[in-house]
CHARMM internal coordinates of N, CA and C (Angstrom, degrees):
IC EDIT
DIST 1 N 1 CA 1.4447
DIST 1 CA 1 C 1.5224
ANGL 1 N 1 CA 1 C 108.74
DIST 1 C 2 N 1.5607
ANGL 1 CA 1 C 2 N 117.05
DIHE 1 N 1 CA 1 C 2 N 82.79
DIST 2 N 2 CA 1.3739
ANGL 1 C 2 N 2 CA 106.00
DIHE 1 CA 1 C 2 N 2 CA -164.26
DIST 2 CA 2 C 1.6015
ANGL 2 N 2 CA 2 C 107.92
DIHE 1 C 2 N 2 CA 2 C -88.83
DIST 2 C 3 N 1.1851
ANGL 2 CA 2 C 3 N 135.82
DIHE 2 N 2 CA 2 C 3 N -16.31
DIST 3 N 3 CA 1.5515
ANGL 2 C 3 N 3 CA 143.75
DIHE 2 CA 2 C 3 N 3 CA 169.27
DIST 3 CA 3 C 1.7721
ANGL 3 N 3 CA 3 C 94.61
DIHE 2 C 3 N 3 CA 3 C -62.65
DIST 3 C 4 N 1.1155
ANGL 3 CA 3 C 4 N 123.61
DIHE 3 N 3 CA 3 C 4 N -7.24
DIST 4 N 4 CA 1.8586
ANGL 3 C 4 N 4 CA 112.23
DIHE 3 CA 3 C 4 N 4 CA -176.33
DIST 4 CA 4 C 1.9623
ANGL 4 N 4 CA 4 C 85.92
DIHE 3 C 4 N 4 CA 4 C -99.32
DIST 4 C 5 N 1.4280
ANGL 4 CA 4 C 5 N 110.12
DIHE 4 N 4 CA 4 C 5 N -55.33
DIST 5 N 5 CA 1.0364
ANGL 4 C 5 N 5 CA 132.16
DIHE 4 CA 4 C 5 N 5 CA -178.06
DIST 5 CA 5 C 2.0105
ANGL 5 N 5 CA 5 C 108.03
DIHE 4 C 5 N 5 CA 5 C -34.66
DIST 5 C 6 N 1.1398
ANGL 5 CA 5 C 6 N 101.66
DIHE 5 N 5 CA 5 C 6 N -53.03
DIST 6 N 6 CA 1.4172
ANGL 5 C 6 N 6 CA 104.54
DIHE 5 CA 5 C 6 N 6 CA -161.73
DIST 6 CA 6 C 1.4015
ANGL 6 N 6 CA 6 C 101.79
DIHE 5 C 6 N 6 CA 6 C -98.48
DIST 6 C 7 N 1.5699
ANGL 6 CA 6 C 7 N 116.30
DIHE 6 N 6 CA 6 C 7 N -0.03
DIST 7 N 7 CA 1.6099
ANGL 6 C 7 N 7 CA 121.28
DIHE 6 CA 6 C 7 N 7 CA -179.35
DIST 7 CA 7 C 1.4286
ANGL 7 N 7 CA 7 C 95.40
DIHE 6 C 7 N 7 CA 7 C -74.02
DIST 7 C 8 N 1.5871
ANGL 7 CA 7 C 8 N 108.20
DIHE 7 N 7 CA 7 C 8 N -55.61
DIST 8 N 8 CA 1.5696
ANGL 7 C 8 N 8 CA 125.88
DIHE 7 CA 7 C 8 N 8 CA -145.79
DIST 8 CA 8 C 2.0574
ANGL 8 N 8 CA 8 C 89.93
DIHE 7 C 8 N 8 CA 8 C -58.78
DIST 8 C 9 N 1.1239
ANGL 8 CA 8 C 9 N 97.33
DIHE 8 N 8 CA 8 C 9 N -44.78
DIST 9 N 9 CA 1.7408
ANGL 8 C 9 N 9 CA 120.08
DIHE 8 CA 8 C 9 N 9 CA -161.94
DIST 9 CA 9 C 1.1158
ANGL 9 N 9 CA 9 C 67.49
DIHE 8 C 9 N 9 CA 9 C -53.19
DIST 9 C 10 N 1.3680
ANGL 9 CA 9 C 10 N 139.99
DIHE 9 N 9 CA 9 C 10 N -118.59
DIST 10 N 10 CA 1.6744
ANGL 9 C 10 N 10 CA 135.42
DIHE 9 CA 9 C 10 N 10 CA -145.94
DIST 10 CA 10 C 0.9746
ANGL 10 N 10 CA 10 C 97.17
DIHE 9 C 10 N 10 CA 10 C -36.49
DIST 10 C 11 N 1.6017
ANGL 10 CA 10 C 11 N 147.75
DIHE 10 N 10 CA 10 C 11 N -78.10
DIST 11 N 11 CA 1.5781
ANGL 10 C 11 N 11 CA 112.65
DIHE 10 CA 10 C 11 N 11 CA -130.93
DIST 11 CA 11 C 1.6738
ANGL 11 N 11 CA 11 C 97.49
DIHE 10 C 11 N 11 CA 11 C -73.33
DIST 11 C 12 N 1.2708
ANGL 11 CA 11 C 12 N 125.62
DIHE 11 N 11 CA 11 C 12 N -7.92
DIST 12 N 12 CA 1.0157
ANGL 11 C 12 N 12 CA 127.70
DIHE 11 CA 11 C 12 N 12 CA -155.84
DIST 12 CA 12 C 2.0155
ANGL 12 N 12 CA 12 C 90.71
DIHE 11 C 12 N 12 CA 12 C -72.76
DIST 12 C 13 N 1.1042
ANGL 12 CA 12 C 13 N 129.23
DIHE 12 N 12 CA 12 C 13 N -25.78
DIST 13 N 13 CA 1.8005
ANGL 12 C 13 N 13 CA 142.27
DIHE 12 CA 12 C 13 N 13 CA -146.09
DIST 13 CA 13 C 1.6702
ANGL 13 N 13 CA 13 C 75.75
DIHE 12 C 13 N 13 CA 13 C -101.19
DIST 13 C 14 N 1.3503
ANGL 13 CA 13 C 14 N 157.61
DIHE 13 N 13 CA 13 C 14 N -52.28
DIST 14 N 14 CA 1.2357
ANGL 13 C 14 N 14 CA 150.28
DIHE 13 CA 13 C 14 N 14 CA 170.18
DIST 14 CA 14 C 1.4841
ANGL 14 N 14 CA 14 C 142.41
DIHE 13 C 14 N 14 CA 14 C -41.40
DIST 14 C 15 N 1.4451
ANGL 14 CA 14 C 15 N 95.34
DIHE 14 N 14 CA 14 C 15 N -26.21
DIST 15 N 15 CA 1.7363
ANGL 14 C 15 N 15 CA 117.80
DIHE 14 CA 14 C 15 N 15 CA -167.07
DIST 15 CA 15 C 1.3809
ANGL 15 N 15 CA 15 C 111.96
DIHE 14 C 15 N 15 CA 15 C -163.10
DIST 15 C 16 N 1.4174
ANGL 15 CA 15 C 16 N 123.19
DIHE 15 N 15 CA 15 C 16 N 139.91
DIST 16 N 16 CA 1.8308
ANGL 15 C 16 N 16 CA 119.60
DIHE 15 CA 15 C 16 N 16 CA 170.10
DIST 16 CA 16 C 1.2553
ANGL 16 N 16 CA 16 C 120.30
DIHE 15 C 16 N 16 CA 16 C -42.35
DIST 16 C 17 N 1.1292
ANGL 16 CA 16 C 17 N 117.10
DIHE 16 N 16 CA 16 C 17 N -30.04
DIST 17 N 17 CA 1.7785
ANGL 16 C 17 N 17 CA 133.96
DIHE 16 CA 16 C 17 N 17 CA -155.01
DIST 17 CA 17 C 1.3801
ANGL 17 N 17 CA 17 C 102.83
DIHE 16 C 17 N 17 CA 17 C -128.21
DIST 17 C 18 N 1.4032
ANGL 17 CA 17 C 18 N 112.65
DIHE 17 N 17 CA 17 C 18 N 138.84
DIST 18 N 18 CA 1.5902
ANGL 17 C 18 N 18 CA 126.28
DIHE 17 CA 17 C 18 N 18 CA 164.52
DIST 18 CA 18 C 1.5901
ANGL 18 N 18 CA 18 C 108.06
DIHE 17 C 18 N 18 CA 18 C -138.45
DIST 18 C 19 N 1.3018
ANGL 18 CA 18 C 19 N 113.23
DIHE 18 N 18 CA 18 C 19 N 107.03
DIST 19 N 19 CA 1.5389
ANGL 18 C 19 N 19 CA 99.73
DIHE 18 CA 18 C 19 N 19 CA -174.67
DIST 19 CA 19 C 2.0369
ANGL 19 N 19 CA 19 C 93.68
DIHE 18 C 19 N 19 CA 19 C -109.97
DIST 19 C 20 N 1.2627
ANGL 19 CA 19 C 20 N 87.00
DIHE 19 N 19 CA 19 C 20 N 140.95
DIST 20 N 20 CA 1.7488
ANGL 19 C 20 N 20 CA 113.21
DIHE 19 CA 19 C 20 N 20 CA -165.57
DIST 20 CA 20 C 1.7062
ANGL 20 N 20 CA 20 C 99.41
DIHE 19 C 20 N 20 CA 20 C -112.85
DIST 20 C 21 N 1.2372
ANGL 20 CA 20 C 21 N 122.09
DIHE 20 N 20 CA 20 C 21 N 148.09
DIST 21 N 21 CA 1.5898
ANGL 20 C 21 N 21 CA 131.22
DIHE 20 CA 20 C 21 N 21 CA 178.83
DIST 21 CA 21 C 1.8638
ANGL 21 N 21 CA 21 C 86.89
DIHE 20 C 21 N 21 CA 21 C -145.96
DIST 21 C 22 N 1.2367
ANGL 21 CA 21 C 22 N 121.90
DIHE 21 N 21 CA 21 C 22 N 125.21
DIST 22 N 22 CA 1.3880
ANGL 21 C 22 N 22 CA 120.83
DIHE 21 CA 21 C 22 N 22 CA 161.86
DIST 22 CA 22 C 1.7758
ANGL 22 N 22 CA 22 C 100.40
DIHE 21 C 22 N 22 CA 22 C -141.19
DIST 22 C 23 N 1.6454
ANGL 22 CA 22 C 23 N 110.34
DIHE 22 N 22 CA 22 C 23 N 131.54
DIST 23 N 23 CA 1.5045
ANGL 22 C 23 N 23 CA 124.40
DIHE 22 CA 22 C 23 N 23 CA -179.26
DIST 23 CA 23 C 1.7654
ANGL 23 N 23 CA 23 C 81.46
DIHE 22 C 23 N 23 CA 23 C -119.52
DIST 23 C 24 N 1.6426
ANGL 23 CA 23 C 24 N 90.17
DIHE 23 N 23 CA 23 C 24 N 140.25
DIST 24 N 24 CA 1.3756
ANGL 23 C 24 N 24 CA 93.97
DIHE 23 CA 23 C 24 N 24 CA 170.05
DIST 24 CA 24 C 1.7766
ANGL 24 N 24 CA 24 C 98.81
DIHE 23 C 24 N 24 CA 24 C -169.84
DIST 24 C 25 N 1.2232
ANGL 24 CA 24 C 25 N 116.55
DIHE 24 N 24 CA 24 C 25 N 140.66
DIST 25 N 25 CA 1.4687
ANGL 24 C 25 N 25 CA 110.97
DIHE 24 CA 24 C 25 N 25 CA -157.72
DIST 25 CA 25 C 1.6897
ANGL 25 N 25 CA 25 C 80.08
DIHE 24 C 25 N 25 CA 25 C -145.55
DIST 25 C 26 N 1.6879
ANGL 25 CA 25 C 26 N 90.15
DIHE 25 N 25 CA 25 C 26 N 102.73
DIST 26 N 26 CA 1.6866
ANGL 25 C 26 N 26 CA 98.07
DIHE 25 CA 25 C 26 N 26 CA 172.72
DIST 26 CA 26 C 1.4880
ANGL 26 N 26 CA 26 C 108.87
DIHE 25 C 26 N 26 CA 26 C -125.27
DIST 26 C 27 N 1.6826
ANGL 26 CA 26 C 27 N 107.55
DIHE 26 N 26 CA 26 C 27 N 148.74
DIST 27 N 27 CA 1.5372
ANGL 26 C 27 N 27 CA 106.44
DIHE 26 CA 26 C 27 N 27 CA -156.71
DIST 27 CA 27 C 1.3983
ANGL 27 N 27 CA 27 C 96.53
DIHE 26 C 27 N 27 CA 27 C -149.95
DIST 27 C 28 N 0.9800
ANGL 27 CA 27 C 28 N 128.76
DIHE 27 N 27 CA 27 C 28 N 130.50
DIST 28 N 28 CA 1.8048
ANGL 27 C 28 N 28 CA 129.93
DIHE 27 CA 27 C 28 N 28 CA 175.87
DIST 28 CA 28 C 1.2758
ANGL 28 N 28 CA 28 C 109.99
DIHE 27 C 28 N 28 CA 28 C -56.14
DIST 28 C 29 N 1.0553
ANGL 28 CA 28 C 29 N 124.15
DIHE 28 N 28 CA 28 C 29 N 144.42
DIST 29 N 29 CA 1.9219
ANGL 28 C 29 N 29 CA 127.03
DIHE 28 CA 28 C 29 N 29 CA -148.85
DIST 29 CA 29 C 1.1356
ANGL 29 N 29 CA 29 C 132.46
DIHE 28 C 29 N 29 CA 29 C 44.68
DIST 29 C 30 N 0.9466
ANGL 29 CA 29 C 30 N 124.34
DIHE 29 N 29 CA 29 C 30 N 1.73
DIST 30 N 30 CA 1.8396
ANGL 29 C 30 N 30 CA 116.52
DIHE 29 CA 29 C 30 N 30 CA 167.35
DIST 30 CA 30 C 1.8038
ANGL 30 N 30 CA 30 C 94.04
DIHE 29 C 30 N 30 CA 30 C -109.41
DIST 30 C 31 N 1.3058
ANGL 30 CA 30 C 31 N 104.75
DIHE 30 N 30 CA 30 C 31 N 95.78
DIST 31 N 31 CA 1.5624
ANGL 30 C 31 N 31 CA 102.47
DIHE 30 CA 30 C 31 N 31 CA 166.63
DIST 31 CA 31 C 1.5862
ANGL 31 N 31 CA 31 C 119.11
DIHE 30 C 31 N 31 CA 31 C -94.61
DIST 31 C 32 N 1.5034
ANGL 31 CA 31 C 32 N 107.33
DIHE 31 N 31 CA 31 C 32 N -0.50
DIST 32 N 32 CA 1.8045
ANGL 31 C 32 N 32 CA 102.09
DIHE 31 CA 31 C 32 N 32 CA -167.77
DIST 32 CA 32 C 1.8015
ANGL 32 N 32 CA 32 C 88.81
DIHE 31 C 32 N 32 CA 32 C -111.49
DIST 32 C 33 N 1.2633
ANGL 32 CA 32 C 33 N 107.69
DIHE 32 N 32 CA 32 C 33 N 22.43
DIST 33 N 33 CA 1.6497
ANGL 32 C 33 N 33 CA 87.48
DIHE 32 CA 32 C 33 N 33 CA 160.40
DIST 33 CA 33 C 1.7812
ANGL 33 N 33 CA 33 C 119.80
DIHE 32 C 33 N 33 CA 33 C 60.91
DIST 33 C 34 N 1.5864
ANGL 33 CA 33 C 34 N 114.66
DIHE 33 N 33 CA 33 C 34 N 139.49
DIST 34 N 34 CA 1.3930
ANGL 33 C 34 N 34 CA 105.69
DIHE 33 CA 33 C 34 N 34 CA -174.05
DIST 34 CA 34 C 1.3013
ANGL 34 N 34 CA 34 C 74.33
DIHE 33 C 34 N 34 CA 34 C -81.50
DIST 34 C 35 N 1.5236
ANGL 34 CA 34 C 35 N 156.89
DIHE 34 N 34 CA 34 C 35 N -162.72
DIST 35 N 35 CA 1.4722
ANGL 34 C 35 N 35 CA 170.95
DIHE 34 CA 34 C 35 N 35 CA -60.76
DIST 35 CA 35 C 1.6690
ANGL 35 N 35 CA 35 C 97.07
DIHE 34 C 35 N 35 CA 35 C -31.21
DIST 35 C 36 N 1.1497
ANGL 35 CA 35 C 36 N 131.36
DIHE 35 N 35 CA 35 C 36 N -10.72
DIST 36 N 36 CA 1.4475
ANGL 35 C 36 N 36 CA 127.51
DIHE 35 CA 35 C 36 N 36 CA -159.06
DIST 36 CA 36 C 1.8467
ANGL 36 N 36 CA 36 C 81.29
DIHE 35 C 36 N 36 CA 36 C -110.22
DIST 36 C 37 N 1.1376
ANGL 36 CA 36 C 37 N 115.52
DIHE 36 N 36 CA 36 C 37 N -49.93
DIST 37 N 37 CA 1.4535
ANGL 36 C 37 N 37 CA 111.38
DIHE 36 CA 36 C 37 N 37 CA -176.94
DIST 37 CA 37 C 1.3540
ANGL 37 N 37 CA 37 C 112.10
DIHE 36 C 37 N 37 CA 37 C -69.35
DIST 37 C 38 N 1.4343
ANGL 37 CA 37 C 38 N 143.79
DIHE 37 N 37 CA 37 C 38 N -9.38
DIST 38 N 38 CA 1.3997
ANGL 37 C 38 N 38 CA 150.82
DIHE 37 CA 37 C 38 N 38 CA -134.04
DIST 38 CA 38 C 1.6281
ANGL 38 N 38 CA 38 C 77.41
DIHE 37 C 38 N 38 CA 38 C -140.16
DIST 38 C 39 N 1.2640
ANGL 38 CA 38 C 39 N 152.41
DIHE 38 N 38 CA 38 C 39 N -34.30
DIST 39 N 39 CA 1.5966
ANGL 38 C 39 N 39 CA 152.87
DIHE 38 CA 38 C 39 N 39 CA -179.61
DIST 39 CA 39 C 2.2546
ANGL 39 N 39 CA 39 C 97.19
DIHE 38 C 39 N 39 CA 39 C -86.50
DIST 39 C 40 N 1.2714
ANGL 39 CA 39 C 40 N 106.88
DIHE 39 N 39 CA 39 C 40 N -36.89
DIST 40 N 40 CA 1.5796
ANGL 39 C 40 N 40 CA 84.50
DIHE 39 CA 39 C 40 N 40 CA -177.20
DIST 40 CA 40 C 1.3599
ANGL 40 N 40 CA 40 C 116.57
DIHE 39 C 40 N 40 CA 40 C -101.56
DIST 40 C 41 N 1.4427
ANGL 40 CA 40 C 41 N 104.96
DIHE 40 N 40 CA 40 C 41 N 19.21
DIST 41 N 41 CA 1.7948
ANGL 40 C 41 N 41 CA 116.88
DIHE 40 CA 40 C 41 N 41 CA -175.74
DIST 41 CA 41 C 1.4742
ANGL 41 N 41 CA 41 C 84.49
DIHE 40 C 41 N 41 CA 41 C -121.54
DIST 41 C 42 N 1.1053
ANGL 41 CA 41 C 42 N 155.85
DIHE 41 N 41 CA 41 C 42 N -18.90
DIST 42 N 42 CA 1.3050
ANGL 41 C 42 N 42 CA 138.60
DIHE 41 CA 41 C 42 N 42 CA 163.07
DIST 42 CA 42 C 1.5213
ANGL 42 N 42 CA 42 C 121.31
DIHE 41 C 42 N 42 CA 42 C -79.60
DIST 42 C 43 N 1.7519
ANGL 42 CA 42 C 43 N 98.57
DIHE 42 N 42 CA 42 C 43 N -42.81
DIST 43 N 43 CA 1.7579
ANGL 42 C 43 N 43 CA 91.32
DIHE 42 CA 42 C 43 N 43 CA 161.47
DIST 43 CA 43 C 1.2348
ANGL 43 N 43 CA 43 C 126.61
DIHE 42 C 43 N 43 CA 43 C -79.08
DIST 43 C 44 N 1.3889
ANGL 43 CA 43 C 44 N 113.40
DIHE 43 N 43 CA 43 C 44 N -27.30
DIST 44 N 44 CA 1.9577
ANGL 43 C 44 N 44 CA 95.45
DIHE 43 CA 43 C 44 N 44 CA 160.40
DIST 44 CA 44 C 1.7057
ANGL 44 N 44 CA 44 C 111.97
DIHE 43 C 44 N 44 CA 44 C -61.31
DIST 44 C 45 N 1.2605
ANGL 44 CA 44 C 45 N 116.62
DIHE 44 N 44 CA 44 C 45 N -70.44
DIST 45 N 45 CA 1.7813
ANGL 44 C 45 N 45 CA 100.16
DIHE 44 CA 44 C 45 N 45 CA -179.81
DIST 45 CA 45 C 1.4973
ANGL 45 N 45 CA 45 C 114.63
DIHE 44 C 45 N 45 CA 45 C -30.09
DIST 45 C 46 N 1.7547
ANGL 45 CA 45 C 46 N 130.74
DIHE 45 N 45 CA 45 C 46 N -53.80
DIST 46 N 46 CA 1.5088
ANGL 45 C 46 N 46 CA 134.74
DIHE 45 CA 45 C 46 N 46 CA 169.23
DIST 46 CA 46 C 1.5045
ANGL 46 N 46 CA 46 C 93.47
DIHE 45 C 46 N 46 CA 46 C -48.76
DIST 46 C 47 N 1.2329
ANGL 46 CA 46 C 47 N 154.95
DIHE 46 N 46 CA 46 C 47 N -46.02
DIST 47 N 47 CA 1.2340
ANGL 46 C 47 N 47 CA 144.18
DIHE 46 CA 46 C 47 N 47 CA -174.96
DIST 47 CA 47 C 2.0806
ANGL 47 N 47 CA 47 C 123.20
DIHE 46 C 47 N 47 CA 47 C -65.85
DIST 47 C 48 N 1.4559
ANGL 47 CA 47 C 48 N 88.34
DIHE 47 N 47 CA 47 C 48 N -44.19
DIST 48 N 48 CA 1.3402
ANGL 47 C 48 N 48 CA 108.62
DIHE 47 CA 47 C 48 N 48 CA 162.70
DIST 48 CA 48 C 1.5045
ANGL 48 N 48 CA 48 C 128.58
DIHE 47 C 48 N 48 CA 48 C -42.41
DIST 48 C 49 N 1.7858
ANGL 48 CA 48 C 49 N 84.35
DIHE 48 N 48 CA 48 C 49 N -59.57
DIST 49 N 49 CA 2.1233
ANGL 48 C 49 N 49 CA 86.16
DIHE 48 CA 48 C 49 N 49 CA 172.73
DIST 49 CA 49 C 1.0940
ANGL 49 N 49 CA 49 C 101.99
DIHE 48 C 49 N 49 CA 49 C -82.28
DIST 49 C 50 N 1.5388
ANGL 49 CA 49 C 50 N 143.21
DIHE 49 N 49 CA 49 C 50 N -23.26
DIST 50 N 50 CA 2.1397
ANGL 49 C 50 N 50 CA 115.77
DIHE 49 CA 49 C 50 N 50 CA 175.58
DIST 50 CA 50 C 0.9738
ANGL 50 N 50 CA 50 C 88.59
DIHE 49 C 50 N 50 CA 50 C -64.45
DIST 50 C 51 N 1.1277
ANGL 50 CA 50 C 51 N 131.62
DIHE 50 N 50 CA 50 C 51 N -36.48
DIST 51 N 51 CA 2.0238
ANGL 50 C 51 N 51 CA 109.86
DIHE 50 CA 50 C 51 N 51 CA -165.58
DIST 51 CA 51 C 1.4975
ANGL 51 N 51 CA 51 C 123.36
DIHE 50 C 51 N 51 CA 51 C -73.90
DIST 51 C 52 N 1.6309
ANGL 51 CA 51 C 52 N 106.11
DIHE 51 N 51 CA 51 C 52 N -15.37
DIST 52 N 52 CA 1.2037
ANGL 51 C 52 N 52 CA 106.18
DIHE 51 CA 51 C 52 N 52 CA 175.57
DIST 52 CA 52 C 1.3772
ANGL 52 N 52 CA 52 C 98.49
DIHE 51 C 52 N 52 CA 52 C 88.80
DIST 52 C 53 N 1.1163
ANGL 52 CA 52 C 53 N 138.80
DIHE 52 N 52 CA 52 C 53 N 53.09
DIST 53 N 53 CA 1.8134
ANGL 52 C 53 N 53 CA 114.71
DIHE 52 CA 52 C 53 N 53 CA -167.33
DIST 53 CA 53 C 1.9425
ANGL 53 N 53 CA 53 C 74.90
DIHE 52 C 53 N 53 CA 53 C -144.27
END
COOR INIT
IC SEED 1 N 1 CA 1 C
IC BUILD
């Protein structure tokens, strides 16, 4: 992950300390990520209540 890599490097040139937290749950075949599934299960439920259903 060299864009985390070359982030840390700068903030790292600002301050002694850089404290980093990265969650990342990667799996062969799911390339669109749950946040993409967690956006079309919230707009169907938002779809659900305009409809009244």
């Amino acid at each position: 992950m060299d864009v985390i890599r070359r982030a840390t490097e700068v903030v790292g040139k600002h301050g002694p300390r850089v404290s980093l937290v990265i969650k990342a749950d990667i799996r062969p075949g799911h390339d669109h990520g749950e946040i993409e599934g967690k956006v079309q299960r919230l707009n169907a439920a938002i779809e659900q209540l305009d409809s009244g259903k």
